[in-house]
N, C-alpha and C positions, 0 to 999 in steps of 0.2 A: 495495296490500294484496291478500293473495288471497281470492278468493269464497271463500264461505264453506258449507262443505261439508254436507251435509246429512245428518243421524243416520240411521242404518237401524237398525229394530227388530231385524231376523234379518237375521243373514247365513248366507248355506249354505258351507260350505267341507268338504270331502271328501265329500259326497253326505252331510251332517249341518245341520241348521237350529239356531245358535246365537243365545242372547239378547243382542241389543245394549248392552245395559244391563249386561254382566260384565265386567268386565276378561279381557285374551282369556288370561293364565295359567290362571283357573278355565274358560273359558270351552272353550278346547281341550279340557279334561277331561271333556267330553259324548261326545266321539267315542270311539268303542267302539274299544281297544287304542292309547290316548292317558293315559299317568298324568302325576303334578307333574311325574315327572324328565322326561320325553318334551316336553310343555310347556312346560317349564324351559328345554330344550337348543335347541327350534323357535324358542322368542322369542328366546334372544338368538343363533343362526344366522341368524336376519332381522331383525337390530337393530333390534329394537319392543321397549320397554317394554310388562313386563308387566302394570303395572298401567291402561294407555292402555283406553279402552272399544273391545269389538268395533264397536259401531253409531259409532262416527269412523273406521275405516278405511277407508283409500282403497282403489278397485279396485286396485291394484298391488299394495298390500300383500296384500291378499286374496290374489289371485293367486300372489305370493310365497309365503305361510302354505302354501296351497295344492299348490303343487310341493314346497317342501320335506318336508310331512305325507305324499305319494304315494312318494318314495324320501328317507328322511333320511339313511340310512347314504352316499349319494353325495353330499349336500349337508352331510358333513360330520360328522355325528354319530358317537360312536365305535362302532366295531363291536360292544362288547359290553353297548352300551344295546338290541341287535334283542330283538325278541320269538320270534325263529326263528333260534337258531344251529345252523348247521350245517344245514341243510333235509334231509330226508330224499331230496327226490325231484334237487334238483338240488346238494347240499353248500355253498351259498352263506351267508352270512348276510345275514340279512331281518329288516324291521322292518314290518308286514303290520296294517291298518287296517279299519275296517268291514265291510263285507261279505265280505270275501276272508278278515278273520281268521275269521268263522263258518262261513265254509265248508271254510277249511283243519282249524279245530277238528273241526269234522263228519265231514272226511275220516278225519284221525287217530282217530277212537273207532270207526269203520267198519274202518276195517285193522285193529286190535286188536282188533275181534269176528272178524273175517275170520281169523285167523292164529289164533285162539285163544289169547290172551297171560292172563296170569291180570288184568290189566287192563281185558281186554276183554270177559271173563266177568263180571268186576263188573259192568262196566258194561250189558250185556245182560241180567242178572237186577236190575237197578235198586240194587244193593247198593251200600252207601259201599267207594270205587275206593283211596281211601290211609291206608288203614289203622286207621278210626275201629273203636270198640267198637260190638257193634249191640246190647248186651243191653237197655239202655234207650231209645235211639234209633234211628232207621230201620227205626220202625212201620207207617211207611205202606208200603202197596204197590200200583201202580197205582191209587192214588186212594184206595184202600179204609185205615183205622185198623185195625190189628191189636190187639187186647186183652193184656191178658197171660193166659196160658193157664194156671193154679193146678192143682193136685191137688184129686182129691174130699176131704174131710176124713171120716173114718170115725166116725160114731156113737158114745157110749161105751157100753158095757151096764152100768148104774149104774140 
């Protein structure tokens, strides 16, 4: 028989600390630019069942989750499951994970203040970017609650 493997509370897989105790379809879903379909597509490109707990994976499989989560569109995932078609800086499609996706995002809202896009205007005067109504929402402004601003009501001479 084989020894008998020993449960891990956390595992880390993409520089993200997941609970052992999940099944690893929800459990993928911690990492930032990871949804069900992305989840969906990793487990079964590394034939793991999804419903098996993170804390019984072996290192391999780790390992496996691992590589395939850092480039999935070359391990197989369809191209237009990326979260980055068509890149702007190099025209590739991508599918872009933790820290790299907030920093790509970050970049993007920096060039569109940069270039002055009406996009980037929004989003540089803190304003809703796609298209929402602001007459009763997006009160706030840097931190501060805006009121509503009423007319004087004039006196009657009665």
């Amino acid at each position: 028989m084989a020894d008998k493997k020993e449960f891990k509370h956390l595992v880390r897989i993409a520089n993200t600390d997941l609970n052992g105790e999940k099944p690893i379809g929800y459990a993928l879903r911690n990492i930032k630019g990871v949804n069900f379909q992305l989840a969906n597509a990793v487990c079964s490109i590394a034939n793991l069942d999804k419903q098996k707990k993170v804390g019984n994976l072996s290192d391999e499989e780790i390992e496996k989750l691992s590589s395939i989560l850092s480039s999935p569109i070359k391990n197989g995932m369809p191209e237009w499951m990326g979260n980055r078609r068509k890149d702007s800086t190099d025209g590739k499609d991508k599918h872009i994970i933790t820290n790299d996706l907030i920093f790509t995002v970050d970049n993007d809202i920096k060039m569109m203040k940069k270039i002055k896009s009406y996009r980037g205007r929004r989003h540089a005067s803190g304003l809703p970017v796609r298209g929402q109504k602001t007459k009763s929402n997006f009160r706030r402004s840097k931190g501060k609650v805006m009121g509503v601003k009423r007319k004087k009501v004039k006196p009657s001479n009665k």
